[in-house]
LOGUZA-449162 format. One line per 5 residues: number of its first residue (from 0); their letters; for each residue x, y, z of N, C-alpha, C. Coordinates in nm, 2 decimals. Layout:
// residues N
NUM) a) X Y Z X Y Z X Y Z; ... $
***
This chain:
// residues 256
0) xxxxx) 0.08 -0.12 0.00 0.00 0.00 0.00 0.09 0.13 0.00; 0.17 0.14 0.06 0.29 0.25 0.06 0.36 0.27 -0.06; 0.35 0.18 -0.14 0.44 0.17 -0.27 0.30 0.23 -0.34; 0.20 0.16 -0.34 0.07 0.24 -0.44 0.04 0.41 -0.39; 0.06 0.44 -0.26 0.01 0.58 -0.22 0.18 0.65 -0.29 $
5) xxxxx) 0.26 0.61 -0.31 0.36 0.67 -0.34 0.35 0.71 -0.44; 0.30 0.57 -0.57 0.32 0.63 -0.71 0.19 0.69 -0.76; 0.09 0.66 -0.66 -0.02 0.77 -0.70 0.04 0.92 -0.64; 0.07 0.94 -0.54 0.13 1.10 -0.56 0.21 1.15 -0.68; 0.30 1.07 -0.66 0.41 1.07 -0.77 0.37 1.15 -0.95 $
10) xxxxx) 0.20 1.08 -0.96 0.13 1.07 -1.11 0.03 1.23 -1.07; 0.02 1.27 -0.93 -0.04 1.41 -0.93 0.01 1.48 -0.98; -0.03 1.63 -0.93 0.00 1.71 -0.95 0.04 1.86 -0.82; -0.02 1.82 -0.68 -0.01 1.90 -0.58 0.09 1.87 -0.54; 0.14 1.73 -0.56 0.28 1.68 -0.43 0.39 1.73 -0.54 $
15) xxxxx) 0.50 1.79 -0.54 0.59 1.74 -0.62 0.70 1.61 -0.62; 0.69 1.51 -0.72 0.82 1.44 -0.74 0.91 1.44 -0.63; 1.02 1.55 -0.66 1.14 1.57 -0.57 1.07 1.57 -0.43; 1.01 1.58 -0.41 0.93 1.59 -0.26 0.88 1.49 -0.17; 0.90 1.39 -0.25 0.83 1.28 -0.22 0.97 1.18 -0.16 $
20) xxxxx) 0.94 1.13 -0.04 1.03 1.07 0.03 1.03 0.91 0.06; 1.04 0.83 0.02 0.98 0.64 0.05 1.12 0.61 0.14; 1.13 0.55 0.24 1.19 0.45 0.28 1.13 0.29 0.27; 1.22 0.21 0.27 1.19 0.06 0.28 1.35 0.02 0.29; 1.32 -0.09 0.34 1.42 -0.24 0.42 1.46 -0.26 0.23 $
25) xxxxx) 1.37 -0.25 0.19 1.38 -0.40 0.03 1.44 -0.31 -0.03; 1.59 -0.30 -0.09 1.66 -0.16 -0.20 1.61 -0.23 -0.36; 1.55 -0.34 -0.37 1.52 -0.38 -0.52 1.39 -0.30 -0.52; 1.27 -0.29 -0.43 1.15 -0.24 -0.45 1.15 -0.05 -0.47; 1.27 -0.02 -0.37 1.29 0.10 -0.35 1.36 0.12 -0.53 $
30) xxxxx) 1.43 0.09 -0.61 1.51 0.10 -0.73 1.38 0.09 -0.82; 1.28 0.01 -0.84 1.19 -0.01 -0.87 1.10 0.11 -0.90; 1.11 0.18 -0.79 0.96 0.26 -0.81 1.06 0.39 -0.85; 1.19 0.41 -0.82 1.31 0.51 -0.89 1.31 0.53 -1.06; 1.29 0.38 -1.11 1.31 0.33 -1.24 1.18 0.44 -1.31 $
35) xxxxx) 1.05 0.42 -1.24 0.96 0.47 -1.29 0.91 0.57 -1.28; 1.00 0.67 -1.15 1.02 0.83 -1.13 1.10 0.86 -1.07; 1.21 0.92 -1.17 1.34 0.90 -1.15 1.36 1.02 -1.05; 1.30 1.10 -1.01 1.27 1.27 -0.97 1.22 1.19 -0.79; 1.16 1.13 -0.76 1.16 1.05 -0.60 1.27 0.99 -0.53 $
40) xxxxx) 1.27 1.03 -0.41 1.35 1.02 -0.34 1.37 0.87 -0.20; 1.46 0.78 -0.25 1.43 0.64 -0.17 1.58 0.66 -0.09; 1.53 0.59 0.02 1.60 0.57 0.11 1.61 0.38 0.17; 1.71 0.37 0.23 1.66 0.26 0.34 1.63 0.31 0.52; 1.67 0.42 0.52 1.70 0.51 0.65 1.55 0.57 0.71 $
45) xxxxx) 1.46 0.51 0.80 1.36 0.60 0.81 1.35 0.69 0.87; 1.46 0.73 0.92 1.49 0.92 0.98 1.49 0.98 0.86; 1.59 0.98 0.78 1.58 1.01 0.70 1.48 1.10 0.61; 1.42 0.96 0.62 1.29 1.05 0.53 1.15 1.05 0.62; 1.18 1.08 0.72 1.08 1.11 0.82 1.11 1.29 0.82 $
50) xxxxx) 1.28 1.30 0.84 1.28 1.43 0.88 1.28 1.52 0.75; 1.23 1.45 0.64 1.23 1.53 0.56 1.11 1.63 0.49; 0.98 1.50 0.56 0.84 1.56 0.55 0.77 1.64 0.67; 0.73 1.72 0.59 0.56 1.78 0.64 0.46 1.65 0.66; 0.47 1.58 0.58 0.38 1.48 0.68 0.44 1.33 0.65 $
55) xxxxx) 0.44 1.28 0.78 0.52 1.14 0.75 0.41 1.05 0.79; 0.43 0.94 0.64 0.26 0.84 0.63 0.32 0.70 0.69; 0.29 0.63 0.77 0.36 0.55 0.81 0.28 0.42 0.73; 0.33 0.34 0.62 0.26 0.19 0.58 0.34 0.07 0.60; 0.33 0.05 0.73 0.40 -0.06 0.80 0.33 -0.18 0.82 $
60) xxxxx) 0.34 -0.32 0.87 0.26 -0.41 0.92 0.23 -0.40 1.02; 0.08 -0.38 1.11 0.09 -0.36 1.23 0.19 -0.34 1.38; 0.25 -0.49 1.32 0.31 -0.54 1.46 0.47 -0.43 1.46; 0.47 -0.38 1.34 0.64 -0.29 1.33 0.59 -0.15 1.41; 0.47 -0.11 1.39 0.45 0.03 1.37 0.51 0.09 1.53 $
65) xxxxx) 0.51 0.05 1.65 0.58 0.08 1.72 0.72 0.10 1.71; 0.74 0.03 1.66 0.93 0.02 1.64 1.01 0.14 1.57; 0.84 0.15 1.47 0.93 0.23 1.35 0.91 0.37 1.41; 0.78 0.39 1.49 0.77 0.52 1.58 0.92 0.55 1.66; 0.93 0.46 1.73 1.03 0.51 1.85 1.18 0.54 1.76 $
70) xxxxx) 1.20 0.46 1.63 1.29 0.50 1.54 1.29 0.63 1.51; 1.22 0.69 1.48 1.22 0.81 1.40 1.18 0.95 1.47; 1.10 0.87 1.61 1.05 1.00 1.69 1.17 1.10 1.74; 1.29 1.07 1.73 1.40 1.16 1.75 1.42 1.28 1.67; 1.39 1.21 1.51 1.39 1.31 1.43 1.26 1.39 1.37 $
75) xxxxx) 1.18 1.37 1.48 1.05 1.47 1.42 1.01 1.60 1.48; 0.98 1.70 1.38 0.96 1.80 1.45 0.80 1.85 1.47; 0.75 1.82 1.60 0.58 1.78 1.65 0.55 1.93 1.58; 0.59 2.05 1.57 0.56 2.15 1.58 0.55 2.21 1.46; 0.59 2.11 1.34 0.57 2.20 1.21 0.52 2.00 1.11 $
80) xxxxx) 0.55 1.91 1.20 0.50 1.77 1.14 0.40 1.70 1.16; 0.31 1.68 1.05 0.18 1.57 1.11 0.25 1.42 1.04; 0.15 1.31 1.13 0.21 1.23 1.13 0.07 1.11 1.09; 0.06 1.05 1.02 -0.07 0.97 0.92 -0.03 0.80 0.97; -0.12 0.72 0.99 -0.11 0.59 0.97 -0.22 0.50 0.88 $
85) xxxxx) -0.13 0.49 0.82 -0.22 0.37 0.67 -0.26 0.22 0.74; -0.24 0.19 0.87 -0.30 0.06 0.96 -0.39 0.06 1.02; -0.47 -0.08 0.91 -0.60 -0.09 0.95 -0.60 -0.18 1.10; -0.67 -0.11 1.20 -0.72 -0.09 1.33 -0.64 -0.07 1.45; -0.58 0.04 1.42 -0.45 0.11 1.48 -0.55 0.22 1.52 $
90) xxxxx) -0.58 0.28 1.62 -0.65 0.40 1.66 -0.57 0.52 1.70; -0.63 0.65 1.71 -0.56 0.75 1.76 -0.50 0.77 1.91; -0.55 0.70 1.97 -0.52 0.68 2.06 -0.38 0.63 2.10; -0.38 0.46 2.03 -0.29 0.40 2.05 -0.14 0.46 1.97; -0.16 0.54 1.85 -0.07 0.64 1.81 0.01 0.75 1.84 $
95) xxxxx) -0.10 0.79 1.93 -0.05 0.95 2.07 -0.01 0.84 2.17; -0.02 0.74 2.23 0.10 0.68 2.32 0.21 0.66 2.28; 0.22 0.62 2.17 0.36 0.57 2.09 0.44 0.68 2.05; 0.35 0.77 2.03 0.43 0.90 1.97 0.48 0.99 2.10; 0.44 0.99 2.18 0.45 1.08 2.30 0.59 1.09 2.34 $
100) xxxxx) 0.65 1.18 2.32 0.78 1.20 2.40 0.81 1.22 2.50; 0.74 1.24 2.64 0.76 1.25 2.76 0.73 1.43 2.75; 0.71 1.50 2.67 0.74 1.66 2.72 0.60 1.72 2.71; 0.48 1.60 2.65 0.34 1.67 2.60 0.31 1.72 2.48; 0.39 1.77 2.46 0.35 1.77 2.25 0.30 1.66 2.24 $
105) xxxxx) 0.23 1.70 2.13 0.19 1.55 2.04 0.18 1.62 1.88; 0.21 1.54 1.78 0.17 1.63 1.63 0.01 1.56 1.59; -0.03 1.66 1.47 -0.12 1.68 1.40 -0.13 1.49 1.38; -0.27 1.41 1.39 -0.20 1.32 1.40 -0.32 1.23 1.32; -0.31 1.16 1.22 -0.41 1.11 1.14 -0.44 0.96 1.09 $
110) xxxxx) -0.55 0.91 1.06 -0.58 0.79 1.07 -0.62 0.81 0.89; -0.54 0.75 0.79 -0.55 0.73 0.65 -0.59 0.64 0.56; -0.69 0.57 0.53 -0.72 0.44 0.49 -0.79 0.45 0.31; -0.65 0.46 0.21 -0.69 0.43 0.07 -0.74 0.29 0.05; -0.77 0.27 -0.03 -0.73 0.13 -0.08 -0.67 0.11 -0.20 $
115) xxxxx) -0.64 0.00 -0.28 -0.51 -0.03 -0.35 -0.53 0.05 -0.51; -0.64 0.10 -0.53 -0.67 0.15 -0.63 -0.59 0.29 -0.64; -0.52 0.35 -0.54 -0.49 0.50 -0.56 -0.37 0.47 -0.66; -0.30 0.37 -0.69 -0.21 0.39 -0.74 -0.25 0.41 -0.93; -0.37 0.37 -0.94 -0.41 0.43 -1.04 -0.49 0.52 -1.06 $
120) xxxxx) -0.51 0.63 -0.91 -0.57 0.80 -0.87 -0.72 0.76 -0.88; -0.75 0.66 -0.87 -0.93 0.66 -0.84 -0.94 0.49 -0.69; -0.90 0.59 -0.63 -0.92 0.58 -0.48 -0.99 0.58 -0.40; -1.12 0.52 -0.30 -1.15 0.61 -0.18 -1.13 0.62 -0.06; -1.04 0.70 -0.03 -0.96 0.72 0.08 -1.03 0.81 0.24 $
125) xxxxx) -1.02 0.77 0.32 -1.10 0.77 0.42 -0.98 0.84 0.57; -1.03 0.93 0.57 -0.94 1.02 0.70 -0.99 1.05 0.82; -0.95 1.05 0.90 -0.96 1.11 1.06 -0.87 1.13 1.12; -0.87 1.22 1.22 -0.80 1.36 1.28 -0.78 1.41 1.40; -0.66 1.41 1.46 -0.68 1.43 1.57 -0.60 1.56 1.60 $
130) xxxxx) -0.62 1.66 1.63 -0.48 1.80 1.70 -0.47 1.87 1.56; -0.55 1.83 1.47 -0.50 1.89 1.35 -0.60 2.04 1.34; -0.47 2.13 1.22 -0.61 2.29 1.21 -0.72 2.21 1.07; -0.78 2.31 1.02 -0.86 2.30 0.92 -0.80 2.29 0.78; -0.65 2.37 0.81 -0.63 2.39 0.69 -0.53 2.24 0.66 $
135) xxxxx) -0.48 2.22 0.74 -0.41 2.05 0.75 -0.55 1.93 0.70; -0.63 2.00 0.77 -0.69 1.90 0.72 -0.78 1.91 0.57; -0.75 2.00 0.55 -0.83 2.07 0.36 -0.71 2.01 0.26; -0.58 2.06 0.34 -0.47 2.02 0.27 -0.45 1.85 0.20; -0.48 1.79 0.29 -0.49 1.61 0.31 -0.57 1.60 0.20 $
140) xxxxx) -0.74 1.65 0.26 -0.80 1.61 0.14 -0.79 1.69 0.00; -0.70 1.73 -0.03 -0.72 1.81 -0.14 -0.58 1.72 -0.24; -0.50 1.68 -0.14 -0.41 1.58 -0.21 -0.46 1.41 -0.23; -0.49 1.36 -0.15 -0.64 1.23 -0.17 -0.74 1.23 -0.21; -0.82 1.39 -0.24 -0.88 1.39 -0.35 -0.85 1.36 -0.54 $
145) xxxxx) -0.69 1.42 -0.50 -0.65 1.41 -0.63 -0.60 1.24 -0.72; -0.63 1.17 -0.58 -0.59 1.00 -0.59 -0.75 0.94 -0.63; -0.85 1.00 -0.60 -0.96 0.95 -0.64 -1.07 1.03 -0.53; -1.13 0.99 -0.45 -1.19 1.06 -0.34 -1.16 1.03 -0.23; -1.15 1.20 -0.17 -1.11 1.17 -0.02 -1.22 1.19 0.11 $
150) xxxxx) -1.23 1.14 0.21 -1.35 1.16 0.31 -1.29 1.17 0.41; -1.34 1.28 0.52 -1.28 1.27 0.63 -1.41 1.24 0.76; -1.38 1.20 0.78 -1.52 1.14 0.89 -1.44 1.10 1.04; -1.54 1.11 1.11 -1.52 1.03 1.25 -1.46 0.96 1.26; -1.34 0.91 1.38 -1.29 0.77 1.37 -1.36 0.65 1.44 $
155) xxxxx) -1.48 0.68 1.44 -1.54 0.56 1.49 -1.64 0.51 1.38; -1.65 0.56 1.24 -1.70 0.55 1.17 -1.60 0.46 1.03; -1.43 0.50 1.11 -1.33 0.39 1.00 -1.39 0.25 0.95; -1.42 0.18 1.13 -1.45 0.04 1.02 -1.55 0.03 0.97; -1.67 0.08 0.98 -1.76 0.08 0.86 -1.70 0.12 0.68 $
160) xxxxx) -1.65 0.24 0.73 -1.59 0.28 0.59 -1.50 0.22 0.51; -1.40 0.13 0.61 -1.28 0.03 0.57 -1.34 -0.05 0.53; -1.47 -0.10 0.57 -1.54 -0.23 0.52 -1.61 -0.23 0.36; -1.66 -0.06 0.31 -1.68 -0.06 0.21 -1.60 -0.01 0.11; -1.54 0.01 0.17 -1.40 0.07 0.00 -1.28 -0.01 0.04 $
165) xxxxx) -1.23 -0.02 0.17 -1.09 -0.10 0.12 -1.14 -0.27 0.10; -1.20 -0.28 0.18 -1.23 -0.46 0.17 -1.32 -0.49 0.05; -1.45 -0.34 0.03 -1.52 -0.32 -0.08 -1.44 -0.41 -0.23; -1.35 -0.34 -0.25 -1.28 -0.32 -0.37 -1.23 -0.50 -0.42; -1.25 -0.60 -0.29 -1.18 -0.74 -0.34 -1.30 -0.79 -0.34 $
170) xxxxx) -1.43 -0.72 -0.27 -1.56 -0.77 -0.31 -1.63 -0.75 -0.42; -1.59 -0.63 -0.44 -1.66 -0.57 -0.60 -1.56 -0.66 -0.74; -1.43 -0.72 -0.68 -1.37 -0.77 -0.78 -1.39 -0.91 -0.78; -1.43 -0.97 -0.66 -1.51 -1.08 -0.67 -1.69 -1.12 -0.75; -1.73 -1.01 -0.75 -1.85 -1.01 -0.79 -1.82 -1.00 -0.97 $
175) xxxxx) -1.73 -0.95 -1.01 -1.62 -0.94 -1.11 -1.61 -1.07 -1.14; -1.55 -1.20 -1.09 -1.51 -1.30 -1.14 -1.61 -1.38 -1.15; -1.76 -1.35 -1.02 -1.83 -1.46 -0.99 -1.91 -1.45 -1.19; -1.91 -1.32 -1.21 -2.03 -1.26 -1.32 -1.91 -1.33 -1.46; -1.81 -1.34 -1.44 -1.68 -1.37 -1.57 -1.75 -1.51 -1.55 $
180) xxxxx) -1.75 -1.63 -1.48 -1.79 -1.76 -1.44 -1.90 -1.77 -1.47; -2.01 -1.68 -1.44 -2.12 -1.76 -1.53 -2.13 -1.69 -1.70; -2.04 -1.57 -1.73 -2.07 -1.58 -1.90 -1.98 -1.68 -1.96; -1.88 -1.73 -1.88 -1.83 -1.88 -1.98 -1.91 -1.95 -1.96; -2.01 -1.98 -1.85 -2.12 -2.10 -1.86 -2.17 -2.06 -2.00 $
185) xxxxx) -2.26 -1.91 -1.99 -2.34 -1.86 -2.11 -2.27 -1.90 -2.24; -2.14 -1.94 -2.26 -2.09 -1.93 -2.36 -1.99 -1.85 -2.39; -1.95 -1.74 -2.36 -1.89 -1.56 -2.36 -1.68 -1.62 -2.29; -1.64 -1.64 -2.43 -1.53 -1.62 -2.40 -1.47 -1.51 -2.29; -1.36 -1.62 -2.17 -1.33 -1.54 -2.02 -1.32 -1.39 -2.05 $
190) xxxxx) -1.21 -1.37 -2.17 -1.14 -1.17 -2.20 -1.21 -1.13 -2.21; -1.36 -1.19 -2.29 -1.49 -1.10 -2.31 -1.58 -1.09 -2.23; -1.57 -1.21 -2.13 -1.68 -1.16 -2.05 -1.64 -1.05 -1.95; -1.52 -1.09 -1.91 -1.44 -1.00 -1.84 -1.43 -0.82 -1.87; -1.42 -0.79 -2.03 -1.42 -0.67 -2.06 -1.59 -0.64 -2.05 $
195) xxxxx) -1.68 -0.74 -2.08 -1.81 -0.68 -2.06 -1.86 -0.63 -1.91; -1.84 -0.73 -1.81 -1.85 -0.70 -1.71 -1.79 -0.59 -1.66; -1.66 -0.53 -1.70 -1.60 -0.41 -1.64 -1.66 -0.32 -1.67; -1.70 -0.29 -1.83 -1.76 -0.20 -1.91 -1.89 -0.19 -1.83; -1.96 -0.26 -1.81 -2.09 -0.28 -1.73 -2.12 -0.19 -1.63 $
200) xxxxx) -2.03 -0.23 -1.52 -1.98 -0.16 -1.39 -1.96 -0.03 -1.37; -1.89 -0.02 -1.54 -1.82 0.16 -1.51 -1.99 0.24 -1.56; -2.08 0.16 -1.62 -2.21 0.21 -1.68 -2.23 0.24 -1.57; -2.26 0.14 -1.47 -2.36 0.19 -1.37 -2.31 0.29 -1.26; -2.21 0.27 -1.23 -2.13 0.38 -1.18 -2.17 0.50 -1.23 $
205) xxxxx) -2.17 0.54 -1.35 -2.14 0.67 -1.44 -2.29 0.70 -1.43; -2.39 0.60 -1.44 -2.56 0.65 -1.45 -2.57 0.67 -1.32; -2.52 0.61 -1.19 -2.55 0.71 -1.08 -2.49 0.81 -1.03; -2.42 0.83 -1.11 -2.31 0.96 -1.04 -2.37 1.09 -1.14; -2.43 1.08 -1.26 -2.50 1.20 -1.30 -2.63 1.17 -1.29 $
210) xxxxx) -2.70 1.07 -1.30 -2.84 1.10 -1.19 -2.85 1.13 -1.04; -2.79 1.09 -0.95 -2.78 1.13 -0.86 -2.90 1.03 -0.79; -2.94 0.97 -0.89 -3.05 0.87 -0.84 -3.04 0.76 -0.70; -3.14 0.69 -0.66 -3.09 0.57 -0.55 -3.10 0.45 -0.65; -2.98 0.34 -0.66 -2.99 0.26 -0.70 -3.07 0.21 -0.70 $
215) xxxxx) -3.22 0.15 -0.69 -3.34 0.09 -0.68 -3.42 0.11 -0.79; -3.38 0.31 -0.83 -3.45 0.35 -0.95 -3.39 0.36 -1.08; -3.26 0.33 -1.06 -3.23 0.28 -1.21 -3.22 0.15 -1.21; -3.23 0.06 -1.11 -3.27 -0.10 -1.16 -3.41 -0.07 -1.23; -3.55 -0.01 -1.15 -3.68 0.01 -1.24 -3.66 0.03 -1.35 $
220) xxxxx) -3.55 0.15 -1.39 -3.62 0.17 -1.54 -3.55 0.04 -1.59; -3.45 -0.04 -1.54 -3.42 -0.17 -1.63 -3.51 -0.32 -1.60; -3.58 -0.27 -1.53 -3.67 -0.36 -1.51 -3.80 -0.35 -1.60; -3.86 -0.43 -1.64 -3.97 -0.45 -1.71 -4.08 -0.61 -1.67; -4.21 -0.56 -1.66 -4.28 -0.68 -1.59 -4.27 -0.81 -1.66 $
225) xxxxx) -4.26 -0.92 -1.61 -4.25 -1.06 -1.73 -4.12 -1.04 -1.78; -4.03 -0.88 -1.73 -3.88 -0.94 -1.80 -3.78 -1.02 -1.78; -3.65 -1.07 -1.84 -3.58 -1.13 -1.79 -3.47 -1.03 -1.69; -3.46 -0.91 -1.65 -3.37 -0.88 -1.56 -3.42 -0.91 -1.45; -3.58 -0.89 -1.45 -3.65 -0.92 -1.30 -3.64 -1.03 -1.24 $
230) xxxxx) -3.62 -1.12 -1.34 -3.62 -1.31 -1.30 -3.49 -1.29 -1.28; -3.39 -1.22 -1.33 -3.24 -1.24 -1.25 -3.23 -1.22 -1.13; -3.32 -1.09 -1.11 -3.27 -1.02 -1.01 -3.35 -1.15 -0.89; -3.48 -1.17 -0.90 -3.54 -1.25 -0.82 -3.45 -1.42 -0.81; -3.38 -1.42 -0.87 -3.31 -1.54 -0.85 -3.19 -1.55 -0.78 $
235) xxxxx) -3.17 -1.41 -0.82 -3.03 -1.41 -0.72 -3.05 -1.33 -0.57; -3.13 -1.27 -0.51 -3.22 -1.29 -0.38 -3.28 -1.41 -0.35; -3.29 -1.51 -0.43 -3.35 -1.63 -0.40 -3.24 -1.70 -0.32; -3.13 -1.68 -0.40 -3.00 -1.77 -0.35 -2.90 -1.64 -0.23; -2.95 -1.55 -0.16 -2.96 -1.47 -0.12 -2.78 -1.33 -0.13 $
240) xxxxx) -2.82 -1.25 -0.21 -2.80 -1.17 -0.26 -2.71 -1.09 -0.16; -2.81 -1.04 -0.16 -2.78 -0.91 -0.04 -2.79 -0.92 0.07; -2.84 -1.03 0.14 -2.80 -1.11 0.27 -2.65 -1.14 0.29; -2.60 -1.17 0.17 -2.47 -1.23 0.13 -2.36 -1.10 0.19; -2.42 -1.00 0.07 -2.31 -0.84 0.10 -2.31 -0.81 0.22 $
245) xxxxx) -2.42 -0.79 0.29 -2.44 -0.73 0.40 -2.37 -0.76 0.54; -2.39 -1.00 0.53 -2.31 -0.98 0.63 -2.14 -1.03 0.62; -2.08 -0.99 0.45 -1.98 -0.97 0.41 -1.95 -0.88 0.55; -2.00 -0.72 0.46 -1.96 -0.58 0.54 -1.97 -0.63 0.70; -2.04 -0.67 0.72 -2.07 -0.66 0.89 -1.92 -0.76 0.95 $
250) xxxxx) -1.89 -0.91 0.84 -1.81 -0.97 0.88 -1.64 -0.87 0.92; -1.65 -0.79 0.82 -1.53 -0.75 0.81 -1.49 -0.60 0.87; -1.59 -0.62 0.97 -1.56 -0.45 1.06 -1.51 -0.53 1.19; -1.51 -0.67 1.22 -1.50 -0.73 1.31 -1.33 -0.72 1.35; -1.30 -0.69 1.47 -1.17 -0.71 1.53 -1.17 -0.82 1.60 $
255) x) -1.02 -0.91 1.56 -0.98 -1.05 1.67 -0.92 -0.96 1.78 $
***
């Protein structure tokens, strides 16, 4: 995820290039994303490139993100640096202990949740906020807007939101394979069903985003009585549908 929030800034226009700072352990991955913007700046040092941002985004594995805090907290300056975590169910809370230096400062300090799509700038990325001004936080979404969309909401409203856009996105790509699987039953070579189904998706997408409609009423107008979309639709509620999505979402806000 750190490597996709990188090369979606990278492909903006607000962040500059040269400005952009990655550390990582791996120097093949770090050469890698160099190869393809030669103008970004890799390290393996995460002081480094901690002290070199306005905001340092931390995309670690859970269990590091302490380690990597107490690393770097030497070189941060609370008073001009906010500080972002891309870890899903890491709270602000548990980030203002880790970060605390013993003197009471704390920085501007943020909960950041894209999902893997920003690296091709159509993202929806989901924020919350702790110590931060207005304009820090306009700033954030005005650069996560430019990755796709940005939201800043409550943080007790993350796992709902993590549940439909970051987990969303391997669901909506599942519903993707399940619909590729039955047009090879129908007969519909896989590339083709596959390009139909995508093309499909971006339709309905695109008809609700300029009607502004509720989904329910652009299924009506594709519904017709005695038609066959209605026997689809009644079949796949039969084998239960939206029972299915629902306690998908509900499964995946759950914490072990």
């Amino acid at each position: 995820m750190g490597g996709a929030v990188a090369r979606g800034l990278a492909q903006g226009k607000l962040v500059a290039t040269s400005d952009i700072y990655v550390s990582n352990p791996s120097v093949a991955k770090l050469h890698a994303l160099k190869e393809e913007f030669p103008n970004i700046n890799i390290t393996t040092n995460n002081c480094e490139a901690a002290a070199a941002a306005d905001l340092v985004v931390l995309a670690v594995k859970p269990w590091k993100v302490e380690g990597v805090l107490d690393e770097i907290k030497p070189c941060l300056d609370y008073s001009r640096q906010a500080v972002a975590s891309m870890v899903g169910g890491l709270g602000i809370a548990q980030l203002s202990e880790w970060l605390d230096k013993g003197c009471g400062a704390l920085p501007a300090t943020y909960i950041l949740i894209p999902n893997t799509a920003i690296a091709t700038k159509s993202s929806m990325t989901f924020i919350a906020s702790a110590r931060s001004t207005a304009e820090q936080d306009q700033a954030l979404l005005d650069i996560f807007n430019e990755l796709g969309e940005a939201m800043l909401i409550e943080e007790s409203m993350m796992p709902a939101a993590t549940s439909l856009a970051s987990c969303g996105i391997a669901y909506a790509l599942r519903y993707i394979r399940a619909a590729m699987e039955g047009g090879v039953e129908l007969g519909v070579r896989a590339d083709d069903a596959k390009r139909i189904v995508m093309q499909t998706l971006r339709g309905a997408v695109d008809v609700l985003a300029a009607s502004g409609a509720h989904p329910e009423a652009e299924i009506d107008r594709v519904t017709t009585p005695g038609g066959l979309t209605i026997k689809g639709l009644n079949a796949m509620e039969a084998a239960g549908f939206t029972h299915s999505v629902i306690e998908g979402l509900r499964a995946s806000t759950k914490r072990n």
